[in-house]
Backbone bond lengths (Angstrom), bond angles and torsions (degrees), N, CA, C in turn:
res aa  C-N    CA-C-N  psi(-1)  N-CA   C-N-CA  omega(-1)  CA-C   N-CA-C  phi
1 X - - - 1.468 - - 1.522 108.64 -
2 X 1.139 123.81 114.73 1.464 141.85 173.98 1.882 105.61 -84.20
3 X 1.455 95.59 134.29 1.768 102.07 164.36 1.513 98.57 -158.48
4 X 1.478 99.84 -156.30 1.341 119.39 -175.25 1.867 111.21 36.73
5 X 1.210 110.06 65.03 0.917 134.42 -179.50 1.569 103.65 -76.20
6 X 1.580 111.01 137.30 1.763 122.67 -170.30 1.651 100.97 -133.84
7 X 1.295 123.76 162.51 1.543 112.44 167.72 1.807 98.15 -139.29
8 X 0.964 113.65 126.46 1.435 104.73 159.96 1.574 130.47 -137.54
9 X 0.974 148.96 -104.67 1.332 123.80 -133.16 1.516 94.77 -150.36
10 X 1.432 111.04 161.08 1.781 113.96 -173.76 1.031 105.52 170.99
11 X 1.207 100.21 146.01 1.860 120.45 167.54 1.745 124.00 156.83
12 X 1.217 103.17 -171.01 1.500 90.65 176.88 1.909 92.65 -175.38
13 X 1.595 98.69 154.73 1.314 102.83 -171.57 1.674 89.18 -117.87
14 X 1.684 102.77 134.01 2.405 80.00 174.69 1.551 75.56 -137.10
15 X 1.466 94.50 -157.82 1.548 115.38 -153.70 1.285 99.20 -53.69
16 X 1.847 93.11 175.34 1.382 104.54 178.05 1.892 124.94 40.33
17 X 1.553 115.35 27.58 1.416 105.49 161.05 1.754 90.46 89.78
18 X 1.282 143.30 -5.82 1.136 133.83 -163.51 1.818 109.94 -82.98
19 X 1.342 107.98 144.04 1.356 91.88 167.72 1.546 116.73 -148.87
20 X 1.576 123.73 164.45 1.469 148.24 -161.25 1.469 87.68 -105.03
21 X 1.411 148.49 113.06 1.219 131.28 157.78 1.987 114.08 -113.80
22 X 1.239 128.36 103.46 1.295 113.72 -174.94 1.940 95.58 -166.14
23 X 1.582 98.82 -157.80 1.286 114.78 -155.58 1.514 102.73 -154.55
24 X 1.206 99.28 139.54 1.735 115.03 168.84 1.962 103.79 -97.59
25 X 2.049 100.56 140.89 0.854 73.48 172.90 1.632 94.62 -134.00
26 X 1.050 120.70 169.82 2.114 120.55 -139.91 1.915 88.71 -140.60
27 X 1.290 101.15 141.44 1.711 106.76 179.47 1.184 95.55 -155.99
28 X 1.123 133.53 -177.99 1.693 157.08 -136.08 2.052 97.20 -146.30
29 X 1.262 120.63 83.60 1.168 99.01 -173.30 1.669 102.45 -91.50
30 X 0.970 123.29 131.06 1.546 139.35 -163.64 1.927 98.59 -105.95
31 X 1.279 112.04 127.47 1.637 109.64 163.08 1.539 98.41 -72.95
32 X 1.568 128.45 -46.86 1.575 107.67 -178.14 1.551 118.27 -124.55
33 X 1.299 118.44 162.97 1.448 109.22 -164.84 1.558 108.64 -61.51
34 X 1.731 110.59 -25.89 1.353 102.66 -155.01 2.222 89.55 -89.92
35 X 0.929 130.63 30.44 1.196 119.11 -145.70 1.995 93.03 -107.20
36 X 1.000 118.10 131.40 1.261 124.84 167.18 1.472 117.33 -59.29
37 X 1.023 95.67 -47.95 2.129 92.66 173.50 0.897 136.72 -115.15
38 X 1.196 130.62 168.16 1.784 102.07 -176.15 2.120 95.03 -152.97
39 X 0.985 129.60 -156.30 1.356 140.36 167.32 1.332 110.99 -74.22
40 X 1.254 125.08 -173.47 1.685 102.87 174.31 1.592 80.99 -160.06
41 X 1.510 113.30 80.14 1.581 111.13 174.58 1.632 107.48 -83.06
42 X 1.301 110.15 -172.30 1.591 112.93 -170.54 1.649 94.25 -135.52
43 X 1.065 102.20 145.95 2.112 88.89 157.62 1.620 94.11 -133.46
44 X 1.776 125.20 148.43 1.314 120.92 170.86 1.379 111.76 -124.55
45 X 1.551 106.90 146.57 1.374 105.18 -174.76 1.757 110.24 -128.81
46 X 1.298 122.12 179.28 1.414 135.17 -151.41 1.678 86.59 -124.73
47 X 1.251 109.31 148.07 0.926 117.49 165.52 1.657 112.85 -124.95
48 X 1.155 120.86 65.63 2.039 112.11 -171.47 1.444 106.06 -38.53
49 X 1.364 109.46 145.08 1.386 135.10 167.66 1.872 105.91 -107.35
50 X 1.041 153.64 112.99 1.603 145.08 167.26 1.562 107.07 -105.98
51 X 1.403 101.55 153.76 1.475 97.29 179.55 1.688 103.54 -76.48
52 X 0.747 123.55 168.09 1.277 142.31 150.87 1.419 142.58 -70.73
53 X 1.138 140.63 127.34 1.441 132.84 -136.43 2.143 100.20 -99.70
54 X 1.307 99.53 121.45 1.614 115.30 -149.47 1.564 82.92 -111.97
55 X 1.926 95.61 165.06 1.850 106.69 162.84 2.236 77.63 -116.19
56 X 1.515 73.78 -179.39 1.428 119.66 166.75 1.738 103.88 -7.89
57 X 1.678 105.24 -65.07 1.215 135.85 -156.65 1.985 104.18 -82.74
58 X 1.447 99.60 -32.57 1.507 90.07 -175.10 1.152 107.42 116.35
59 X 1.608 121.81 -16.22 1.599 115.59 -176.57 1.860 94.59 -98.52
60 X 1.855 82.27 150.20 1.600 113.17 176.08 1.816 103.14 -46.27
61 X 1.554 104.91 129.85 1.600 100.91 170.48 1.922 75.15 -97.35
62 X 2.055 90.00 163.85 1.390 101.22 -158.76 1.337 83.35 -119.86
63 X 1.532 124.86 149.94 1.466 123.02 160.88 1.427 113.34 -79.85
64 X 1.672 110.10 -179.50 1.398 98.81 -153.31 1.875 118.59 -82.94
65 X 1.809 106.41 10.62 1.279 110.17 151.34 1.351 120.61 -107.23
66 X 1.851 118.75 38.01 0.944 118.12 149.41 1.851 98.29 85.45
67 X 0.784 116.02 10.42 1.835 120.31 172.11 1.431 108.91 -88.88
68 X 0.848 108.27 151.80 1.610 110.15 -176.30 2.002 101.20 -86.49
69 X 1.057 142.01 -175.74 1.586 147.44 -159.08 1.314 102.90 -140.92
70 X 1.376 114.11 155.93 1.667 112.72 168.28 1.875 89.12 -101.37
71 X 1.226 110.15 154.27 1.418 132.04 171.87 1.680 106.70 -87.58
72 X 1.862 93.00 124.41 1.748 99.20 178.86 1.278 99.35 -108.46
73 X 1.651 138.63 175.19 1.021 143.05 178.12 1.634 118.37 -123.95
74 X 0.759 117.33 178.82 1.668 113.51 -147.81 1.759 121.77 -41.82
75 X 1.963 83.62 -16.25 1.266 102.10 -154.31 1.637 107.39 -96.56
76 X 1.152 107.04 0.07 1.602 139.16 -173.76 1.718 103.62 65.54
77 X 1.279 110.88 42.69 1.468 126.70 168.83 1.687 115.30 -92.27
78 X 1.162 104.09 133.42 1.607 100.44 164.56 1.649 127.54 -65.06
79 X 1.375 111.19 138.97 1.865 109.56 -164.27 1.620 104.47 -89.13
80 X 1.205 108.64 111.67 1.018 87.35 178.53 1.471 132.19 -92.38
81 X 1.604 123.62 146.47 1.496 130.04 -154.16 1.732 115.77 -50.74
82 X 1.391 120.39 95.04 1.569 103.00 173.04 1.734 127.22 -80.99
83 X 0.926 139.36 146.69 1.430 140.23 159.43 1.568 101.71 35.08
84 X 1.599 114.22 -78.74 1.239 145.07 -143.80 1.770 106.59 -73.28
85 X 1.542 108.74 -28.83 1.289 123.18 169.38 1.314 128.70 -112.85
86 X 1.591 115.89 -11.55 1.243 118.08 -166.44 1.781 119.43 -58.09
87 X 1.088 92.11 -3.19 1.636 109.44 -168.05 1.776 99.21 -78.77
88 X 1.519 118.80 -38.83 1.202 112.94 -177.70 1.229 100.76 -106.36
89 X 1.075 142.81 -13.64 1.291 150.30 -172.17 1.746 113.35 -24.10
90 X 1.244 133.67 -167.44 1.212 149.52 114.35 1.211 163.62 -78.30
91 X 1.664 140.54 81.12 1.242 132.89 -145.27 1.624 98.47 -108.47
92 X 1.797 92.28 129.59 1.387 121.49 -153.76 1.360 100.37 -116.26
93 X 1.238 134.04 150.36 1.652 146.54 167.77 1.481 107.61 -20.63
94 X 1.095 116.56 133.42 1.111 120.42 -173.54 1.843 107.38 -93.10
95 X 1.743 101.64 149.19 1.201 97.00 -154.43 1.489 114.47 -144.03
96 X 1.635 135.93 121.98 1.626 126.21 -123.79 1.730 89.57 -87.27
97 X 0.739 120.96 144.96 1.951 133.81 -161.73 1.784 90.10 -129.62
98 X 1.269 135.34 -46.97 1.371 117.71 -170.64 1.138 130.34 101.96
99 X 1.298 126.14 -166.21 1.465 106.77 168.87 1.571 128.86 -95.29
100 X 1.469 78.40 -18.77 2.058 78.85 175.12 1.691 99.78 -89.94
101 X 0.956 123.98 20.17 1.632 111.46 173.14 1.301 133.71 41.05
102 X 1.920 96.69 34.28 1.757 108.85 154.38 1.483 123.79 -102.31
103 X 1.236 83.68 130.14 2.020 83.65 169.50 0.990 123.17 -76.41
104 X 1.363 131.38 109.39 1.610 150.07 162.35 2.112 109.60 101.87
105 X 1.061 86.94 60.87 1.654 117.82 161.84 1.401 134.94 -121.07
106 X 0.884 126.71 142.42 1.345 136.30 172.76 1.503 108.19 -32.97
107 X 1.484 135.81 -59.64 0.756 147.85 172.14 1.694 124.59 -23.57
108 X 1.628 108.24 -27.15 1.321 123.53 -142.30 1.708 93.25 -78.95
109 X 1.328 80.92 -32.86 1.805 83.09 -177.44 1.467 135.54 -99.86
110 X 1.153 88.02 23.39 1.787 104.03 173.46 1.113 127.31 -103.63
111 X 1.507 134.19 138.31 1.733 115.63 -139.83 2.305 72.28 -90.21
112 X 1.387 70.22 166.48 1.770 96.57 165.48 1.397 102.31 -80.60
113 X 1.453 116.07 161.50 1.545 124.44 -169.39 1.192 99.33 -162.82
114 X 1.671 108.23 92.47 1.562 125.94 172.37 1.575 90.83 -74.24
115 X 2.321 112.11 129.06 1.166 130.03 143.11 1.221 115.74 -116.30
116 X 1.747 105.61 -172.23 1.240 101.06 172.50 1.587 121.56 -83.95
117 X 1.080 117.38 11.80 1.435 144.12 -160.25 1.777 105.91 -111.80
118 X 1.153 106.26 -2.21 1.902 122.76 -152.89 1.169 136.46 79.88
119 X 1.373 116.03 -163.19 1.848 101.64 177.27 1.187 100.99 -135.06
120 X 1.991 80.88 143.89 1.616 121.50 -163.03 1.445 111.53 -116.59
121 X 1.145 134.34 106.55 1.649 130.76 146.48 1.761 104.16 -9.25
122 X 1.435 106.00 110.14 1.197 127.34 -173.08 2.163 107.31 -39.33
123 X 1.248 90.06 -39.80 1.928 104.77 -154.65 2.281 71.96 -82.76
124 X 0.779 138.01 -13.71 1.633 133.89 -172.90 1.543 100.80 -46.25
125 X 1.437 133.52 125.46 2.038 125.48 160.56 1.288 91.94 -37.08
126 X 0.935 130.70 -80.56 1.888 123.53 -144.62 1.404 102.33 -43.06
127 X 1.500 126.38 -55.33 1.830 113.23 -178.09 1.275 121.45 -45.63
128 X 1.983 107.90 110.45 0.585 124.78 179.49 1.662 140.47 102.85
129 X 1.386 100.65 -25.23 1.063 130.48 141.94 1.603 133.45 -8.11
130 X 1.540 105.00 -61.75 1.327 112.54 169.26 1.831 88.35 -138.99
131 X 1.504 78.29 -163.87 1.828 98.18 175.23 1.301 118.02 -79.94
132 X 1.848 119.80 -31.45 1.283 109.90 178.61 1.285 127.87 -73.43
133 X 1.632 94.68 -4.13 1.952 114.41 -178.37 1.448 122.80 -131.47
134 X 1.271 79.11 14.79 2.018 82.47 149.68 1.407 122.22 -126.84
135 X 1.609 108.04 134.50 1.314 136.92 176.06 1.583 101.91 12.79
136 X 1.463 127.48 126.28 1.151 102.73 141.94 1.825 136.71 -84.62
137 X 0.911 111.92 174.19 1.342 113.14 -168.69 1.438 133.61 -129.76
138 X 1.216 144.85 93.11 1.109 169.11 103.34 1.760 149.43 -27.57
139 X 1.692 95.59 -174.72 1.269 99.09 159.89 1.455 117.68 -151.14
140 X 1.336 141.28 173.58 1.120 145.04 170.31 1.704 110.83 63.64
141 X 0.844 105.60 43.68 1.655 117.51 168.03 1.474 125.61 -32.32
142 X 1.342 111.36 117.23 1.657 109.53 165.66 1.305 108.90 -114.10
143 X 1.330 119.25 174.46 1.618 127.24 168.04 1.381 101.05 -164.30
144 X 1.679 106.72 147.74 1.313 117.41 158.59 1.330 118.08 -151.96
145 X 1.710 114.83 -151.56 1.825 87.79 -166.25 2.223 78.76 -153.53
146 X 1.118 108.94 131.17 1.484 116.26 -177.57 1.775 90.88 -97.51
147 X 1.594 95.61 179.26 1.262 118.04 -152.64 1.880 116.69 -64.87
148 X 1.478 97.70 -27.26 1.358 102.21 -176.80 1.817 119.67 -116.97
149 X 1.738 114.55 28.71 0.930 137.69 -151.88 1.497 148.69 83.92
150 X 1.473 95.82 -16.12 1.400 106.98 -179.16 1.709 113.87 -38.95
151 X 1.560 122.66 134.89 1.331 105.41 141.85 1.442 131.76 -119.88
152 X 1.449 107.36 143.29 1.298 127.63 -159.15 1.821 98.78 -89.61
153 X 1.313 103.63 141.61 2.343 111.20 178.96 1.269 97.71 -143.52
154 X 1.595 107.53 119.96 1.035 97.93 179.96 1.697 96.82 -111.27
155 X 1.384 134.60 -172.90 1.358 110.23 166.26 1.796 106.02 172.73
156 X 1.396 143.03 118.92 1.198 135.02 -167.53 1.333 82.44 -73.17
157 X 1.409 105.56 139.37 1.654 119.89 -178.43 2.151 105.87 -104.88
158 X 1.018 89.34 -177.84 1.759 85.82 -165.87 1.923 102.45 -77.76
159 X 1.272 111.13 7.81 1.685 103.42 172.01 1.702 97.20 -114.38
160 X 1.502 115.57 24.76 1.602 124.13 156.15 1.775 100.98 63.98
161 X 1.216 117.86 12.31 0.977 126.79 153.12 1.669 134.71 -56.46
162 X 1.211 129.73 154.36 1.218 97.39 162.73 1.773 124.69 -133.79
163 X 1.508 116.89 143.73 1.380 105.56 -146.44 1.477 84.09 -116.42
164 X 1.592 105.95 169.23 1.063 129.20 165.87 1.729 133.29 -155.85
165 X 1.305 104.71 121.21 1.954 102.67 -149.69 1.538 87.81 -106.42
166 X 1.439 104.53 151.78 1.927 110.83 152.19 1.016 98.40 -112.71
167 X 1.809 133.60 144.46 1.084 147.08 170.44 2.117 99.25 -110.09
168 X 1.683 82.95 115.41 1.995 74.14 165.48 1.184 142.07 -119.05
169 X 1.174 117.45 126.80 1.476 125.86 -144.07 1.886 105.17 -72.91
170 X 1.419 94.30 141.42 1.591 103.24 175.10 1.487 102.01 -110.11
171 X 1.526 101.28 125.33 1.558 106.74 -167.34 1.641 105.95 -109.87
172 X 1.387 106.40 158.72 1.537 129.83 -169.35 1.072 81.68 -126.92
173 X 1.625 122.25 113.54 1.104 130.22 156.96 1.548 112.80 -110.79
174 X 1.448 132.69 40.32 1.068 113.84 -174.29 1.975 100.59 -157.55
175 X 1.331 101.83 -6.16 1.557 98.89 -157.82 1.881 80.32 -108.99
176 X 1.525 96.00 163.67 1.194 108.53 168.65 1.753 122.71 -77.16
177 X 1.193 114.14 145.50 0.935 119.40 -160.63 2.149 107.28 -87.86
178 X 1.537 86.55 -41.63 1.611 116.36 -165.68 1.838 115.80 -55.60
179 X 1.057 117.47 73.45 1.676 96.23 -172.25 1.469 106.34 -127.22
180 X 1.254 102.12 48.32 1.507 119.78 154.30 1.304 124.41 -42.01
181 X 1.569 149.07 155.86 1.333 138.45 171.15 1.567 100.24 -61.72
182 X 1.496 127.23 157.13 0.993 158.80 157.30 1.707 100.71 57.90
183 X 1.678 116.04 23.46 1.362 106.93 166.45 1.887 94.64 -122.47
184 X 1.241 136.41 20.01 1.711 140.08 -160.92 1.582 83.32 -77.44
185 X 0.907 140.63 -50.77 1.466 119.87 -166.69 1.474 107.01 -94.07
186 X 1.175 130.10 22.91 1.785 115.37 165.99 1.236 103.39 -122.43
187 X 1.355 104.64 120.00 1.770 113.66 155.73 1.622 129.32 -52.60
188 X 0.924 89.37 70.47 1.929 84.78 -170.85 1.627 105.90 -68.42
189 X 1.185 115.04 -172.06 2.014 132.31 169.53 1.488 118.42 -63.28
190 X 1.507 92.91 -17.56 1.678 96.35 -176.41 1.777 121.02 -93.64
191 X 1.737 95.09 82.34 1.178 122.98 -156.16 1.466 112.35 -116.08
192 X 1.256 138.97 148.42 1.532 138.36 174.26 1.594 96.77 79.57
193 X 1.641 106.16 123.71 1.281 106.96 -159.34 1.839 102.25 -163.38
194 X 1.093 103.51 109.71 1.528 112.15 179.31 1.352 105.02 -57.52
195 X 1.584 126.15 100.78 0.859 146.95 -162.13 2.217 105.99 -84.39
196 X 1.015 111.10 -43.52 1.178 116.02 -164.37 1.902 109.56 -175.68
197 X 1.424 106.46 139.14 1.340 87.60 178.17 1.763 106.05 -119.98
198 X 1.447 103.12 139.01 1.598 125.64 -157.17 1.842 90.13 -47.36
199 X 1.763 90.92 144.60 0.923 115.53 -179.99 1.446 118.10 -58.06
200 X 1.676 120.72 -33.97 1.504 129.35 119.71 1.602 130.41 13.34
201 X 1.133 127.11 85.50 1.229 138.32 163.63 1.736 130.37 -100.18
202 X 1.130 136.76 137.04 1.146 153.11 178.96 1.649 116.10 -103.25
203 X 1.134 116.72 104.47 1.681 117.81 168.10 1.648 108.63 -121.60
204 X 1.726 96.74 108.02 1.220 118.29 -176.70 1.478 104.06 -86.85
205 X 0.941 148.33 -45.80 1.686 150.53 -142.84 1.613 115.05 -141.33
206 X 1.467 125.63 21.99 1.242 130.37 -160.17 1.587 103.92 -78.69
207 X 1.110 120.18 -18.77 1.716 117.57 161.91 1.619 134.44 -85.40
208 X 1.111 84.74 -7.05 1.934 108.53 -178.44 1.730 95.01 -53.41
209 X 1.079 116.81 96.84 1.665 109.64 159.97 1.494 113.41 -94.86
210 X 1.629 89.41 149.09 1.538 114.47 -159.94 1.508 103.63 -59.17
211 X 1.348 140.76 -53.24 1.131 141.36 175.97 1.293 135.42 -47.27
212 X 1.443 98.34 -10.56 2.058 105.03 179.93 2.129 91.60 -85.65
213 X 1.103 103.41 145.11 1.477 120.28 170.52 1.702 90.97 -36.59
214 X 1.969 96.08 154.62 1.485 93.91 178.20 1.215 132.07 -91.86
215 X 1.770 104.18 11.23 1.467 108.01 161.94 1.384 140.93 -65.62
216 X 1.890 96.04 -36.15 1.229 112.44 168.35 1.643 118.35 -48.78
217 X 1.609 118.04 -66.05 1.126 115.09 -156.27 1.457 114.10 -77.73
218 X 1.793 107.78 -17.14 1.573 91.11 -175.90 1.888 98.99 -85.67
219 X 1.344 120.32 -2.30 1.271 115.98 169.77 1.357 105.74 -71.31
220 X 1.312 140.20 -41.19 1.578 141.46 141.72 1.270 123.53 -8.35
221 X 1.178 103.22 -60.02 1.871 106.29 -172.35 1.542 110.07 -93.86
222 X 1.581 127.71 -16.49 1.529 144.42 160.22 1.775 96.92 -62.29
223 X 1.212 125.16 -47.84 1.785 100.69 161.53 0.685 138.53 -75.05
224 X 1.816 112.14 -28.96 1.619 106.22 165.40 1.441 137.44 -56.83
225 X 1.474 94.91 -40.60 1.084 113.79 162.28 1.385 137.42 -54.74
226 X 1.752 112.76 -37.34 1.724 123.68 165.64 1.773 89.43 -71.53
227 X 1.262 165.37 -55.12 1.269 154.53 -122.12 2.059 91.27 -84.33
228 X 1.892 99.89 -38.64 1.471 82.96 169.72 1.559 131.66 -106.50
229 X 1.722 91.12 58.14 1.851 91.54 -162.83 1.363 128.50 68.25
230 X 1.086 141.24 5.90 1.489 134.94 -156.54 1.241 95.03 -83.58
231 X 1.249 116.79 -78.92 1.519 161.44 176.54 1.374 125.68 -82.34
232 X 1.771 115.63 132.97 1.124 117.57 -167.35 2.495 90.70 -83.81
233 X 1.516 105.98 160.03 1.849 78.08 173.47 1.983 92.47 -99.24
């Protein structure tokens, strides 16, 4: 039984104006309802942006109930929105990409599995394996996403402690991202793609106990955090 459901933050801008726009979202999976802790998997999703289908001038041609069109390219593929357009673009259903950050893989459907070892696509050999690669475990889950992809977990762990990891992302800035059925051979815009995040972990605040006032402990993780540049304390 999964709850305590969190959503936070994602994306990435890579070459040529291209961009990743989406969100991880992080829950408490519990074996029983009455259970204080549970796993604390992640799942992440894509949100496509496409340009929009333009004349001459730049204005939307309308279909014939008057809706405006997304723009395909020669290949009868959707374009997807870079930098330069994302402003008029189109934002479309959001759609689970995984941890290697391809669209339409196997991968897509395997929850994420923050360790202390990094995060692994749940179905990965190593989960579980040892201690540095199995699940950590908690409650009250946060997540967010810093400026150059990093993602940040924060989470009171089952010794009521409270921890806090950076995961850092290894980026593909050059391969296609898109390998959907019947689009594997076109290179489209939808390029630069948080490929995996380094096996590399950061624990800024892992002594912060929950019971000191909450000034104390987030002043805790505001030094850990300045010791790796983030933050001034």
């Amino acid at each position: 039984m999964g709850n305590d459901v969190i959503f936070g933050g994602g994306g990435l801008k890579g070459p040529a104006g291209s961009t990743e726009v989406g969100f991880h979202v992080g829950y408490v999976q519990k074996a029983d309802a009455g259970d204080l802790y549970g796993e604390l998997p992640l799942a992440r999703y894509e949100m496509p942006v496409y340009d929009m289908l333009t004349d001459a001038a730049g204005l939307p041609i309308l279909n014939a109930n008057g809706q405006g069109q997304l723009a395909r390219n020669a290949n009868g593929n959707l374009v997807p929105s870079t930098v330069a357009t994302f402003g008029t673009g189109s934002e479309t259903a959001p759609i689970s990409i995984g941890l290697d950050g391809l669209r339409g893989t196997a991968e897509n459907g395997a929850a994420v599995v923050p360790t202390n070892a990094g995060l692994f696509a749940a179905n990965h050999p190593l989960v579980g394996s040892d201690a540095d690669h199995t699940s950590i475990v908690g409650r009250d889950i946060s997540i967010g996403s810093l400026h150059d992809g990093q993602l940040v977990v924060s989470n009171i762990g089952s010794d009521e402690q409270v921890h806090l990891k950076i995961y850092l992302p290894s980026v593909d800035e050059t391969g296609d991202r898109e390998l959907t059925a019947g689009n594997l051979d076109v290179k489209s815009a939808a390029r630069a793609r948080i490929s995996s995040w380094a096996r590399r972990v950061m624990i800024c605040c892992a002594a912060a106990s929950v019971d000191r006032p909450i000034r104390k402990w987030i002043a805790i993780c505001r030094q850990g955090w300045s010791r790796l540049g983030l933050i001034p304390t």
